[in-house]
N, C-alpha and C positions, 0 to 999 in steps of 0.2 A: 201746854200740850206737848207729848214727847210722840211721835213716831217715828218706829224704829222697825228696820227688814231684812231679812240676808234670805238669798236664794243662790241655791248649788245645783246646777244640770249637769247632768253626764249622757252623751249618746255613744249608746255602740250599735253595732252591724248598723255601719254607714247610716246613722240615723234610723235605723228603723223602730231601735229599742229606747228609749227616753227614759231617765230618773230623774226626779225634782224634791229636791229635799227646801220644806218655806221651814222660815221662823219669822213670827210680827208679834211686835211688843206695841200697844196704843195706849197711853196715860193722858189723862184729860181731867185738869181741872177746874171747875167752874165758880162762880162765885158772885153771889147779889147782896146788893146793901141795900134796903128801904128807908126812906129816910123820911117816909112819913109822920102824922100823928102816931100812929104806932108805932116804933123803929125795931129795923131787926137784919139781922144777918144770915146769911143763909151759905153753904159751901158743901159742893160734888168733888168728891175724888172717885173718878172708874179706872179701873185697871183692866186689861184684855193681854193674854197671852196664848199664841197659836202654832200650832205646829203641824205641818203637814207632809204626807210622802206622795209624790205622788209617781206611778208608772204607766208609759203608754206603749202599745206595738201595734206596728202597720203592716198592713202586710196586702199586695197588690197582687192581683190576679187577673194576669193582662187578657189571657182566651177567654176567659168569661167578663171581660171589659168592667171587671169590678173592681174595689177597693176598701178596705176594711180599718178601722182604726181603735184596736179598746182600751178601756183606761181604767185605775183599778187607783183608790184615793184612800188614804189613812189622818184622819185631821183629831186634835186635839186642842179646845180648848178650856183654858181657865179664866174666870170672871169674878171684880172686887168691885166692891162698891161702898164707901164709907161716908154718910151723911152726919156734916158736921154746921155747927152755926144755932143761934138762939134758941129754935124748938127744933134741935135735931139730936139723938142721943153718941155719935162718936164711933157707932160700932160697927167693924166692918163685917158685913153680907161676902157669903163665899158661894161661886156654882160652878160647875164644870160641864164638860160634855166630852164624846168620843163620837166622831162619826165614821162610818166606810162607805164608799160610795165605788159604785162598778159603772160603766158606761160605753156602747156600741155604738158605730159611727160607720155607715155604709157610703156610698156612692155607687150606680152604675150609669156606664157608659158615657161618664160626666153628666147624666141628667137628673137619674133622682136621686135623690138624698136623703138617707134615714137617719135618726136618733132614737137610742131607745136606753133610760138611768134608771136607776133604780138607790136608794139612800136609807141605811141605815143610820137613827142615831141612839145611842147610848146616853141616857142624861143619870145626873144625880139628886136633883130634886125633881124630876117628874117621870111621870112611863114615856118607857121610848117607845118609837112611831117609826114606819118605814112610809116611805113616799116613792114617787115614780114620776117621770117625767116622758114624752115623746115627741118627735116633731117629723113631721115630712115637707122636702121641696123641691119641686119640679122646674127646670130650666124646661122651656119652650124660647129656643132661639128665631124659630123662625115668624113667631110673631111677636118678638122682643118682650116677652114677659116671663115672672118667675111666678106661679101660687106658691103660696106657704101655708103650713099649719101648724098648730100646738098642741097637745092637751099635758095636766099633769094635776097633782094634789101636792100642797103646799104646808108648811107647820110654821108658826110663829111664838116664839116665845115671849110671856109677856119682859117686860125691860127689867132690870133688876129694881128699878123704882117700885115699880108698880107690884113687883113678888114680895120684896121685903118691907117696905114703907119705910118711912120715920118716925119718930116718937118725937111729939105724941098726938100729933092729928092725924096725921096719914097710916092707916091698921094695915098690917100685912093682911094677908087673906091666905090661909094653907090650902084650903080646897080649889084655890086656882089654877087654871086648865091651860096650856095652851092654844091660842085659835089653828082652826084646820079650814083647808081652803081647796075647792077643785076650781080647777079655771081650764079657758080654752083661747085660742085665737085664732081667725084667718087672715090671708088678705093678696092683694098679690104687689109686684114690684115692675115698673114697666121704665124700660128701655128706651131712651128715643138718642139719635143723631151719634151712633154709632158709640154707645156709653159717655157723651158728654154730659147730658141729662141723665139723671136717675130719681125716680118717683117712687114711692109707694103707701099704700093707706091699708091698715088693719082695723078689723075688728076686738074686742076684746069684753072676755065677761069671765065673771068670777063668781061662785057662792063660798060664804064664809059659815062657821058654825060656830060658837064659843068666842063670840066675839068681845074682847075684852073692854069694860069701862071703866075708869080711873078714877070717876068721881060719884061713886054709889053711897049713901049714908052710912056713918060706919057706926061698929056697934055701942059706941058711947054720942049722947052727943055735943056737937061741936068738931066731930072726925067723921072722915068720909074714908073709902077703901075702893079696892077693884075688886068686881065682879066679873063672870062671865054672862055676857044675855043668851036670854033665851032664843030661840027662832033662826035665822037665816037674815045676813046681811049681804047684798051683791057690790057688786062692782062694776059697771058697763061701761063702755063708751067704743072711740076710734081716735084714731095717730094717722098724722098724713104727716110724707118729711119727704124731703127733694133734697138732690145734690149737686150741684152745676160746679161742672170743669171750666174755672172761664179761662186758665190757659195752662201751659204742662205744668207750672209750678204754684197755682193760686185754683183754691178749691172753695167755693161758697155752700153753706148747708144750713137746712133749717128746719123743724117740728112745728106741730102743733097739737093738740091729744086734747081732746074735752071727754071728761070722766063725771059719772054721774055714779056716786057712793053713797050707798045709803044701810040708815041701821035697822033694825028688824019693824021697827016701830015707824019705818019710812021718812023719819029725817035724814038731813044729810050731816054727811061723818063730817067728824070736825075734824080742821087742820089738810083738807081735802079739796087747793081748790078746783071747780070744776072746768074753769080752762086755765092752759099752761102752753109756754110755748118757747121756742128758743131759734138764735141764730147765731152761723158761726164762720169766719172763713179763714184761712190757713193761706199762710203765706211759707214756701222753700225757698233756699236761698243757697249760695255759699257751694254747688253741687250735689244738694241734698244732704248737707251737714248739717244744715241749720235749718228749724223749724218757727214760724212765730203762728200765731194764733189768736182771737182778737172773739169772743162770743158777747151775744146776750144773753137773761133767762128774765123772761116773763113769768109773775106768778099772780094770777088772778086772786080776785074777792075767795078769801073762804072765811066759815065759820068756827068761830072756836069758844070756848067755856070760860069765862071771868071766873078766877079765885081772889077775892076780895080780901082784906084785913077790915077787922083787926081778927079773925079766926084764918082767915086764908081757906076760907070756905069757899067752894061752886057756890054760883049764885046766880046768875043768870049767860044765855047766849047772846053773844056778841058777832060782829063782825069785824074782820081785819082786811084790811085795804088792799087792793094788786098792787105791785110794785114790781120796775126792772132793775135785774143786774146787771153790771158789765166786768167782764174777768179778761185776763191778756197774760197769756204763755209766752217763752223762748225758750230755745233749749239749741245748743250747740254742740256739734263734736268735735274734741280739742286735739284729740288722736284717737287711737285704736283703745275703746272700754273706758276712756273720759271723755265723759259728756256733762256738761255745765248748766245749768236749767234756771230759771227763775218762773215765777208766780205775781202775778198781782191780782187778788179778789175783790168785789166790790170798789173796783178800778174809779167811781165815779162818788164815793165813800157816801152812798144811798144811808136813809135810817130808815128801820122797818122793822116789820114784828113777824116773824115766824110763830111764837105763842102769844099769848094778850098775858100783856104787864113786862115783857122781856125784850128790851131793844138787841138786833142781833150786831156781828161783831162789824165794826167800822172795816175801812180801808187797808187791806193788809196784805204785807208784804211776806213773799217765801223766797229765797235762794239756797242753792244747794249743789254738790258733784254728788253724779251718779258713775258708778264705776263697774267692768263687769272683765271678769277674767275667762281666762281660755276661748278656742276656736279662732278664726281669721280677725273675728271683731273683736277680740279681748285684749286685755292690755302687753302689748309686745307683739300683735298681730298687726296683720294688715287687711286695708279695706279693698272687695274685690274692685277693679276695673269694670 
C-alpha cells in the first residue's frame, strides 16, 4: 500500500479569504492464494489520484450578530484497477470524474447554525447527477442542550469491481446505475457539569433506490454479475456517544449505533452489522505537544454471502462472527511543522473476517513525520504562548 499527500494553504485579508490546493495519490495492492483442492491465485492492483481546489471567505457581520462562511471546491479524480491472478484477464479498467461543489455556512447570534451544499459531478462512464445536502443547529444554552438536523440525497458509485468485473466469472454489466439515496437525521446533544460531560443520540434513516448487488447470475453459466435491484432499500437506526473530560489533559469517549439495513426484499444487507460500537480516550502530554490515544471498535454479528470453489460461485448466506479491535496513536511535536506520529492497528493482532473466506490484516505497524510549512506553526515558526 503507497499513500501519498501534499496540501498547500494560503490565507489572505487576515484569514478571511483561504486557498487550499489537495493532491493524494492511494495505490493498494492485494493479493490471495488458495490453497485448496482447487488451487489458485488471485491479485488487485487500485490506483486513485485526486486533486482538488478549494476556496472559502467569511465574512462577519457584527449589527446583525451574524456570520457567514462560503466555500466553492474543484476536485478531480482518476481511478485504475487491474485484476491479475489465475481467472483474471490482466487488463487495466480506467474511470474518472470531475466534481464542483458550492457550499453556505451561516451562524446567528452564536445560536443557529445553517448549512446549505449543493454538488456537481461530472463522470465518464456514467450520467452525472447533482445532489444537495442541509443541516440546522440550535444552541439552547440555558437548558444545556443543542437540537440538530440533517437532510440531503446522496450517489454511490458502484466499486470499480463490480463495474468492470474479471474474466471470466465475474461479467461487467454496462447498463449499471449508480445507487441514489435521500436520508435525514435528528437528535439533540445535552450538556451536563459545565461541558465535562457531553452526550448525545440521533436518529437516522435513509431510502436507497438502484441498489447495487454483486452476486446476480451472470449471463453464462457458472458467472455471476451486478445488478441494480429493484424497489427501495432503507436504512434506520440511532447513535448514542458521550464524552467525559476526566481531567484537562485526559479525555474518555465512546458510540454505540444499532442500524437495521435492509434490501428491498426485507433481508438484511450483507456486511452490515447491526450493532457497532467503539471507545476511546486520549491522553496530552509534553504541554499539549504530544498526543497518545488508546481506542477500541466493536463490530457485531453481520451477514454475508459465501463465494465457494471450485467456480467461486455465491452459494449460500452465512454469518460472520463480532469481534473487537484495539488500535493506539502517538504523535509528537518536535518543533515548529515537525511532528512525528506513529500507528499501531489491531494492537491485540485479533483474526477476523470482514468478508467470508478473507482473514483481514494482522497487527500492524505505521510510523511517519508529518511536516507543515508557513504561518507561526510551520517550519521556522514559533508556537504561540
Amino acid at each position: 500500500m503507497l499513500l501519498a499527500g501534499a496540501n498547500l494553504r494560503w490565507d489572505l485579508f487576515e484569514g478571511r479569504f483561504t486557498q487550499e490546493f489537495r493532491a493524494n495519490h492511494n495505490g493498494t495492492i492485494t493479493a490471495d492464494t488458495d490453497r485448496s483442492l482447487f488451487p489458485s491465485f488471485s491479485k488487485n492492483v487500485s490506483e486513485a489520484d485526486k486533486y482538488a481546489y478549494l476556496a472559502t471567505y467569511r465574512l462577519d457581520m457584527p449589527a446583525l450578530w451574524m456570520k457567514h462562511a462560503v466555500s466553492g471546491r474543484v476536485e478531480k479524480e482518476e481511478e485504475r484497477f487491474t485484476p491479475e491472478g489465475t481467472f483474471a484477464d490482466g487488463l487495466e479498467r480506467q474511470r474518472g470524474r470531475v466534481a464542483y461543489t458550492g457550499e453556505w455556512r451561516g451562524g446567528l447570534a452564536e445560536r443557529l447554525f445553517l448549512t446549505a451544499g449543493v454538488r456537481r459531478d461530472d463522470n465518464d462512464n456514467f450520467q452525472d447527477f447533482t445532489t444537495w445536502r442541509t443541516a440546522v443547529s440550535l444552541v439552547v444554552s440555558e437548558l444545556y442542550m443543542r437540537p440538530h438536523a440533517s437532510a440531503g440525497t446522496a450517489v454511490k458509485l458502484p466499486t470499480m469491481f463490480e463495474q468492470f468485473g474479471t474474466s471470466p466469472f465475474f461479467v461487467p454489466n454496462p447498463s449499471l446505475a449508480p445507487e441514489e439515496s435521500f436520508g435525514w437525521d435528528a437528535g439533540v446533544e445535552l450538556t451536563f457539569f459545565k461541558g465535562i460531560v457531553v452526550f448525545d443520540a440521533t436518529y437516522f434513516h435513509a431510502n436507497l433506490t438502484d441498489k447495487i448487488d454483486g452476486t446476480a447470475p451472470g449471463p453464462r453459466p457458472g458467472t455471476f454479475t451486478s445488478v441494480n435491484l429493484s424497489g427501495e432499500s432503507t436504512r434506520e437506526g440511532v447513535e448514542l456517544s458521550a464524552r467525559v473530560k476526566l481531567a484537562s489533559n485526559v479525555t474518555l469517549g465512546g458510540a454505540y449505533t444499532y442500524t437495521d439495513a435492509r434490501n428491498p426484499n426485507g433481508d438484511r444487507e450483507f456486511r452490515r452489522p447491526p450493532h457497532a460500537a467503539r471507545a476511546d480516550i486520549a491522553y496530552g502530554f509534553a504541554g499539549g505537544r504530544g498526543t497518545a490515544t488508546l481506542g477500541a471498535i466493536y463490530n457485531g454479528r453481520m451477514d454475508d454471502i459465501a463465494f465457494e470453489m471450485p467456480f467461486f460461485f455465491p452459494t449460500h448466506r452465512v454469518v460472520l462472527g463480532d469481534y473487537w479491535l484495539v488500535n493506539s496513536t502517538v504523535s509528537y511535536k518536535l518543533v515548529p511543522g515537525v511532528e512525528a506520529f506513529g500507528r499501531v492497528e489491531n494492537l491485540l493482532d485479533k483474526q477476523y473476517q470482514e468478508v467470508f473466506g478473507f482473514e483481514a490484516a494482522p497487527i500492524t505497524v505505521f510510523a511517519g513525520l508529518k511536516l507543515t510549512f508557513g504561518g507561526p506553526d510551520g517550519i521556522g515558526g514559533s508556537w504561540a504562548k
